[in-house]
N, CA, C and O atoms as CSV, one atom per row, in Angstrom:
chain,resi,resn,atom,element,x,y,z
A,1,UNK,N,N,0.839,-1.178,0.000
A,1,UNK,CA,C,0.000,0.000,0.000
A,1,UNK,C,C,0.885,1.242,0.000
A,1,UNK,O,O,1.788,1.380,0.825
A,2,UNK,N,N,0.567,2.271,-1.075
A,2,UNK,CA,C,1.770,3.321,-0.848
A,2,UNK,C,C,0.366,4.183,-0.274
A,2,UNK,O,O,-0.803,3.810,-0.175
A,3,UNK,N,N,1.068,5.585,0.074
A,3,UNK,CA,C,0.545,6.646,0.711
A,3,UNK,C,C,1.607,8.114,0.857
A,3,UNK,O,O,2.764,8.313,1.227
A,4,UNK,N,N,0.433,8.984,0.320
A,4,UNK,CA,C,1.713,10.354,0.091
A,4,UNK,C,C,0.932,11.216,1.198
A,4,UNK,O,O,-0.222,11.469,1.542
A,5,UNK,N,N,2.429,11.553,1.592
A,5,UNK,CA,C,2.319,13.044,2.814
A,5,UNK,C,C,2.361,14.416,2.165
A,5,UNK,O,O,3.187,14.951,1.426
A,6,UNK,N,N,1.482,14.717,2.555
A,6,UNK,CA,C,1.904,16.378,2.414
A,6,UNK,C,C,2.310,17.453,3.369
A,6,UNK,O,O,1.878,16.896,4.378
A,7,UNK,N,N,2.643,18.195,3.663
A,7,UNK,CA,C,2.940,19.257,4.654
A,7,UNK,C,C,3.537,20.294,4.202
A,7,UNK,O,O,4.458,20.314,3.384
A,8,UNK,N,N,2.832,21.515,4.923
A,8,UNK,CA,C,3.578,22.945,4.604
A,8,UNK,C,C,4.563,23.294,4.711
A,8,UNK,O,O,5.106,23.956,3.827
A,9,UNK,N,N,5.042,23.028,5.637
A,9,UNK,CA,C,6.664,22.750,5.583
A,9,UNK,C,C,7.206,22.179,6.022
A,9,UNK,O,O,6.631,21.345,6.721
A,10,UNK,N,N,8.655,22.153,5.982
A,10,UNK,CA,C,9.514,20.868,5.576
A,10,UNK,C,C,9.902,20.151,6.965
A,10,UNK,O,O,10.325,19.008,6.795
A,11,UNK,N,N,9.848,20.578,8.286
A,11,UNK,CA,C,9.677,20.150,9.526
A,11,UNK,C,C,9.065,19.452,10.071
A,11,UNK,O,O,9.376,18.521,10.814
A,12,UNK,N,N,7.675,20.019,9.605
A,12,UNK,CA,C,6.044,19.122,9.619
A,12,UNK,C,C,6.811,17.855,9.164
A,12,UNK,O,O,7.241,16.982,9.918
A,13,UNK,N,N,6.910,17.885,7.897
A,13,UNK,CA,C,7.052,16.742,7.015
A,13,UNK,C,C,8.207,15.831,7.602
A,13,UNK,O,O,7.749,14.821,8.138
A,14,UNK,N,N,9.419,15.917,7.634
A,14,UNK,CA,C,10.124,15.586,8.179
A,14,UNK,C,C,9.744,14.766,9.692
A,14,UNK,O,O,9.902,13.593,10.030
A,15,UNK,N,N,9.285,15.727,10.270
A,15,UNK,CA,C,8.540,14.455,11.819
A,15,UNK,C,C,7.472,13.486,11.543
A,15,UNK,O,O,7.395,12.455,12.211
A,16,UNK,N,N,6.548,13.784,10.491
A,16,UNK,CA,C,5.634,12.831,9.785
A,16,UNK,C,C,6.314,11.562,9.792
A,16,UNK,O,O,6.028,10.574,10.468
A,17,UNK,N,N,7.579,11.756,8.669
A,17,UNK,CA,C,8.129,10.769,7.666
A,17,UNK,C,C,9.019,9.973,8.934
A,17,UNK,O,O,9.136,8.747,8.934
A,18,UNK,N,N,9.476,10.635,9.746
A,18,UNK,CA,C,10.181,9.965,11.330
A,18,UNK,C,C,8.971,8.759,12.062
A,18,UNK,O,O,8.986,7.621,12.531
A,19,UNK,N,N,8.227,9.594,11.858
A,19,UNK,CA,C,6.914,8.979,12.852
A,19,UNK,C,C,6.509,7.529,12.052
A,19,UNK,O,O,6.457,6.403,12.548
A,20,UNK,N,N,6.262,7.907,10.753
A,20,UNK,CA,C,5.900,6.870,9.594
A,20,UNK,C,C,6.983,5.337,9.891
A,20,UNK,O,O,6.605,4.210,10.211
A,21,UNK,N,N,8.327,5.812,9.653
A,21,UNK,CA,C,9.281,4.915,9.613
A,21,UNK,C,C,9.603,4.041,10.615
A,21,UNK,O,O,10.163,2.973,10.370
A,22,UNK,N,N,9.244,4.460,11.947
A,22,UNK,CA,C,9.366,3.747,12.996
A,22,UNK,C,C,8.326,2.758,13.001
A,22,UNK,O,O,8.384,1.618,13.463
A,23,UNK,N,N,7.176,3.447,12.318
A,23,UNK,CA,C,5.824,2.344,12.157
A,23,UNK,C,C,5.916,1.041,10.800
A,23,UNK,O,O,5.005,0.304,10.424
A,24,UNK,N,N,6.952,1.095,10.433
A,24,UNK,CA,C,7.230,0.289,9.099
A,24,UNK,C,C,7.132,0.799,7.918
A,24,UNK,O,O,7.049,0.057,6.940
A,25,UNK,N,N,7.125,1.982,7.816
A,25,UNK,CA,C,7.121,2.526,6.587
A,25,UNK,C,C,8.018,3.058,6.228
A,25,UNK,O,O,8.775,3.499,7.093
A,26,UNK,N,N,8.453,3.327,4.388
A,26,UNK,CA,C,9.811,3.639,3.744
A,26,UNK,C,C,9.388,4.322,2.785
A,26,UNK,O,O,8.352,4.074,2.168
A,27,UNK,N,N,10.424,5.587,2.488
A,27,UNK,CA,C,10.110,6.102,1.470
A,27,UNK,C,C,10.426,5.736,0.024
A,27,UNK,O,O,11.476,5.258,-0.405
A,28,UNK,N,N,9.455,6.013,-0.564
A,28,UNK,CA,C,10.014,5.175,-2.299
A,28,UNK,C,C,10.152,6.675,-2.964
A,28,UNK,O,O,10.445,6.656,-4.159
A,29,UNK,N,N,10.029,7.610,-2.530
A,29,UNK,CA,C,10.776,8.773,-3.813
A,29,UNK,C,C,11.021,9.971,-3.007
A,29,UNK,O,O,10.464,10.310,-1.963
A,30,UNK,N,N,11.995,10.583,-3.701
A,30,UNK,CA,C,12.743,11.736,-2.576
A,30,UNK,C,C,12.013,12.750,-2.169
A,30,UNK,O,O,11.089,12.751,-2.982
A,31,UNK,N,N,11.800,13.779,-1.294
A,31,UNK,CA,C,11.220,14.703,-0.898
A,31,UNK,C,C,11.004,15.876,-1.925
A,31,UNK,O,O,11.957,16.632,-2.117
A,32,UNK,N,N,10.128,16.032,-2.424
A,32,UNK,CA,C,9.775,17.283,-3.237
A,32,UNK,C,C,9.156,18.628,-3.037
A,32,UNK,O,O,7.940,18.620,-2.849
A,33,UNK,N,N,9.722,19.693,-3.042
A,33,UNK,CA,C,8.487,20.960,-2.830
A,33,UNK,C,C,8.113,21.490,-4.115
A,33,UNK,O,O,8.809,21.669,-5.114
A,34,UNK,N,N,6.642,21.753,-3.872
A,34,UNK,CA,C,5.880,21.668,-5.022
A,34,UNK,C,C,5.816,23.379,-4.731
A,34,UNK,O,O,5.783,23.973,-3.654
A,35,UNK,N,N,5.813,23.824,-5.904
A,35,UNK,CA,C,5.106,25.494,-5.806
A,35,UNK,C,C,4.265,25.754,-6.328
A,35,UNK,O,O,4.466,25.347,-7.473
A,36,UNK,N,N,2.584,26.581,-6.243
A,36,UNK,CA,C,1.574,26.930,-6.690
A,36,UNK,C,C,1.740,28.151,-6.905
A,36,UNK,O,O,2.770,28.808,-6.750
A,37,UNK,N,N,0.655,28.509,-7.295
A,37,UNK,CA,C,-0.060,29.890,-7.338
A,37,UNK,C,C,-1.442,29.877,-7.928
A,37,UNK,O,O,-1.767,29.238,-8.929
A,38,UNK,N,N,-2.179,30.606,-7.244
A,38,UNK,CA,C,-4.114,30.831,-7.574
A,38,UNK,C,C,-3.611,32.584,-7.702
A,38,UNK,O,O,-2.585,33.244,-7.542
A,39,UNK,N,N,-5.445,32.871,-8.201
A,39,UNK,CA,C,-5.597,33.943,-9.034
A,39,UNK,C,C,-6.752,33.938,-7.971
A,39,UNK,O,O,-7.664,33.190,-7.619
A,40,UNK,N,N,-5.970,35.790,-7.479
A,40,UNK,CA,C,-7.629,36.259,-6.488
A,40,UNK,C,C,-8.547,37.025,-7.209
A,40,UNK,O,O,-8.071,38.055,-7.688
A,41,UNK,N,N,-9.792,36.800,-7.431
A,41,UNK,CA,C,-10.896,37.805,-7.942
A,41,UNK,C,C,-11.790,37.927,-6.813
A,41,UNK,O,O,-11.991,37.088,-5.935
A,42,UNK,N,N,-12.330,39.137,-6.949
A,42,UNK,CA,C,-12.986,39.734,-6.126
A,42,UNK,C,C,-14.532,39.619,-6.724
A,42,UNK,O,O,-15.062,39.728,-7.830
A,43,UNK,N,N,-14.835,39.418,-5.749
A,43,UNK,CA,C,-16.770,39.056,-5.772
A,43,UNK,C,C,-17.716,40.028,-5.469
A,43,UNK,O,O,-17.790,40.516,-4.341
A,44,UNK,N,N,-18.560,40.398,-6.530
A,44,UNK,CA,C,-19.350,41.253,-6.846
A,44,UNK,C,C,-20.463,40.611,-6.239
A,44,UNK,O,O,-20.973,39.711,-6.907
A,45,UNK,N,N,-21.076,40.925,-4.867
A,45,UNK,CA,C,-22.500,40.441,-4.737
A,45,UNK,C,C,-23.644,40.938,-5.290
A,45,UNK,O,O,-24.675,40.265,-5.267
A,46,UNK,N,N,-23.601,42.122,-5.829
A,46,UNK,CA,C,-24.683,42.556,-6.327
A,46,UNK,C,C,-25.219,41.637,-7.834
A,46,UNK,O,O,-26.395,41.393,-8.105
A,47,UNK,N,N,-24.352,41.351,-8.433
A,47,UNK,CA,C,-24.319,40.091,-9.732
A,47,UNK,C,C,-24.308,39.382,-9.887
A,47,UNK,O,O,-24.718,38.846,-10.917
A,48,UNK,N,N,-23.673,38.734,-8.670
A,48,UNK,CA,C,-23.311,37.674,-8.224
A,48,UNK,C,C,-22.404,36.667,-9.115
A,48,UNK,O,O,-22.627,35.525,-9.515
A,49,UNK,N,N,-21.104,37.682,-9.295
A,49,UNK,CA,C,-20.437,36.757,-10.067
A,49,UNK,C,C,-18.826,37.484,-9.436
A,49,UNK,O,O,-18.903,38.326,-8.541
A,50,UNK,N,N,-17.413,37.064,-9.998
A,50,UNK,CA,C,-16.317,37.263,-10.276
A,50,UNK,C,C,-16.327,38.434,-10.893
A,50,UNK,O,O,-16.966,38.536,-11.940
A,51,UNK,N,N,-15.730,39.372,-10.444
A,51,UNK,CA,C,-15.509,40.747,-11.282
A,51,UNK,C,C,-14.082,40.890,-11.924
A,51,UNK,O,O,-13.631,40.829,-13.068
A,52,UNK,N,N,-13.414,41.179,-10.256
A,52,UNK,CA,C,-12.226,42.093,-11.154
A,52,UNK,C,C,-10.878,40.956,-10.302
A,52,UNK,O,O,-10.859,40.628,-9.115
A,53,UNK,N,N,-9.861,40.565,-11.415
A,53,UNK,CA,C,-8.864,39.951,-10.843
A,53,UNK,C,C,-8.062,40.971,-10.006
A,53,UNK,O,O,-7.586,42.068,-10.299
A,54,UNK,N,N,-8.070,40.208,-8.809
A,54,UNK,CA,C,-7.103,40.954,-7.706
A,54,UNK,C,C,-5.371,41.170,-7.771
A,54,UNK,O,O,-4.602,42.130,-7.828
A,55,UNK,N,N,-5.237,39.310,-7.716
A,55,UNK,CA,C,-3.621,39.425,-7.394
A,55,UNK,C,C,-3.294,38.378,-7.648
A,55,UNK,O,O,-4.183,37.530,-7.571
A,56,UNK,N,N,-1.830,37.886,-8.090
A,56,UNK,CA,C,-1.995,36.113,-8.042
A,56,UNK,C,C,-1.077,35.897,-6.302
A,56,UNK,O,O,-0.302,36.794,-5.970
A,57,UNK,N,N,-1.232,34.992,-5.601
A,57,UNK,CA,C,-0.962,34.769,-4.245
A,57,UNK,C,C,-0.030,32.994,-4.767
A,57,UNK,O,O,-0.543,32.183,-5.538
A,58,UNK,N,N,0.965,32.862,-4.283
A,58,UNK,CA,C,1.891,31.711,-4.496
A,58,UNK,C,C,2.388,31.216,-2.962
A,58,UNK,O,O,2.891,31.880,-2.056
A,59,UNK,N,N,2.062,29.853,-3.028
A,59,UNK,CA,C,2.521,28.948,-2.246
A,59,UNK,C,C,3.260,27.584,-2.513
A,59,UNK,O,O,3.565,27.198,-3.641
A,60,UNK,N,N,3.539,26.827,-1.222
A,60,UNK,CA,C,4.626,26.267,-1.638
A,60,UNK,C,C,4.307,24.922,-0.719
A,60,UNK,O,O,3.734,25.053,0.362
A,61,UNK,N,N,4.723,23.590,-1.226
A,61,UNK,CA,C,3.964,22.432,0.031
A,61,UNK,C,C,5.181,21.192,-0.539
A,61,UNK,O,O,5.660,21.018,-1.660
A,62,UNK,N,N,5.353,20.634,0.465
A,62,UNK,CA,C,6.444,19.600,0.391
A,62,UNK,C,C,5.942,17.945,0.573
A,62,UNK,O,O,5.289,17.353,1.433
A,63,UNK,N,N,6.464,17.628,-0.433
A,63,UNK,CA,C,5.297,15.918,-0.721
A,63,UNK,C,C,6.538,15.166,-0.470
A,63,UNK,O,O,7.720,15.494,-0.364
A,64,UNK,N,N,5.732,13.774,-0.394
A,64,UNK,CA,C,6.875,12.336,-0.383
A,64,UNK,C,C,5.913,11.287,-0.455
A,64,UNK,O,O,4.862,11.376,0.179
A,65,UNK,N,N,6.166,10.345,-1.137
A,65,UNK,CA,C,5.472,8.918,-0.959
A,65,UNK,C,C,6.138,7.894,-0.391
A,65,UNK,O,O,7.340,7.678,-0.543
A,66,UNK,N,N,5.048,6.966,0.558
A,66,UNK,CA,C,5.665,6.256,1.472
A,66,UNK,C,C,4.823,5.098,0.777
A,66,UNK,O,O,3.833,5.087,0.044
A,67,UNK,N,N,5.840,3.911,1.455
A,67,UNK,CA,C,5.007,2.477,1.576
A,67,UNK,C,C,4.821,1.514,2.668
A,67,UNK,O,O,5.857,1.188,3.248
A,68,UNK,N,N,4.221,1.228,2.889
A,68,UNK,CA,C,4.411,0.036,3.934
A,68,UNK,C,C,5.129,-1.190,3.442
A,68,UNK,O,O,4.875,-1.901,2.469
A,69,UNK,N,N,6.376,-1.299,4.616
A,69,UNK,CA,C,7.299,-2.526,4.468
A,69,UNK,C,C,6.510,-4.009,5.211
A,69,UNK,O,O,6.086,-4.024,6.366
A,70,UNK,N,N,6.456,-5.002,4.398
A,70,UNK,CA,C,6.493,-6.184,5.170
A,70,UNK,C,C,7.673,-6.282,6.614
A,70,UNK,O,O,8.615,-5.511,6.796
A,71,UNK,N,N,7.326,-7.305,7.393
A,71,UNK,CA,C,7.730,-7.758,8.179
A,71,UNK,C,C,9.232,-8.418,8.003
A,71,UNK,O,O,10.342,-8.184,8.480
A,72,UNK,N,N,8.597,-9.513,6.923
A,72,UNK,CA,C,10.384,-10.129,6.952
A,72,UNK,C,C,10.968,-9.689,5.788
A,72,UNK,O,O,11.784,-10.402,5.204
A,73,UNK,N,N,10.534,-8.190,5.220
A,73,UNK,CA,C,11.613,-7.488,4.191
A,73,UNK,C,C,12.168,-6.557,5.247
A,73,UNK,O,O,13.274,-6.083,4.990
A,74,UNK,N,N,11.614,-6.219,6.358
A,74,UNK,CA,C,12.663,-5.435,7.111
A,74,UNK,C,C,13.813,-6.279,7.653
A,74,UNK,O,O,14.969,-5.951,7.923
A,75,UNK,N,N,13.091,-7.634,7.752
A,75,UNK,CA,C,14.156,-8.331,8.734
A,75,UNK,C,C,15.466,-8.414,7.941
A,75,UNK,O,O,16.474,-8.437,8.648
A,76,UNK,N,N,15.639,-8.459,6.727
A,76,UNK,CA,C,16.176,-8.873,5.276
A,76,UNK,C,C,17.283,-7.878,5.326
A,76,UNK,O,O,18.480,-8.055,5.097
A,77,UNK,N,N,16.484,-6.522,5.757
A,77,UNK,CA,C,17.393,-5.372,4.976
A,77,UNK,C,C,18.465,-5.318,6.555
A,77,UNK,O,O,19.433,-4.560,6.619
């Protein structure tokens, strides 16, 4: 069974992936930070729609995928 972490930053993530590993789990691909950005528009209630683009706002989030190890592949390694 794999399973991906996410976290805002890289600390979070990092004690996750600590916490994970002690429980039998391993990472199968290296730590990545991903960067976004969304587009703010501002909302016209009277129209009730999207008017006028505001600003673009950029963020940033740090992934990894884990798996769960069998029993006697840990014993192995």
């Amino acid at each position: 069974m794999e399973v991906s972490v996410r976290r805002m930053k890289l600390g979070q993530l990092m004690r996750a992936v600590r916490d994970l590993e002690q429980r039998g789990w391993e990472c199968i691909a290296p730590v990545q930070k991903i960067a976004n950005e969304k587009k703010i528009f501002d909302y016209d209630e009277k129209i009730g729609r999207f008017k006028d683009f505001k600003c673009v706002e950029g963020y940033e989030f740090y992934y990894v995928k884990m798996r769960k190890v069998d029993k006697d592949e840990r014993i192995a390694r």
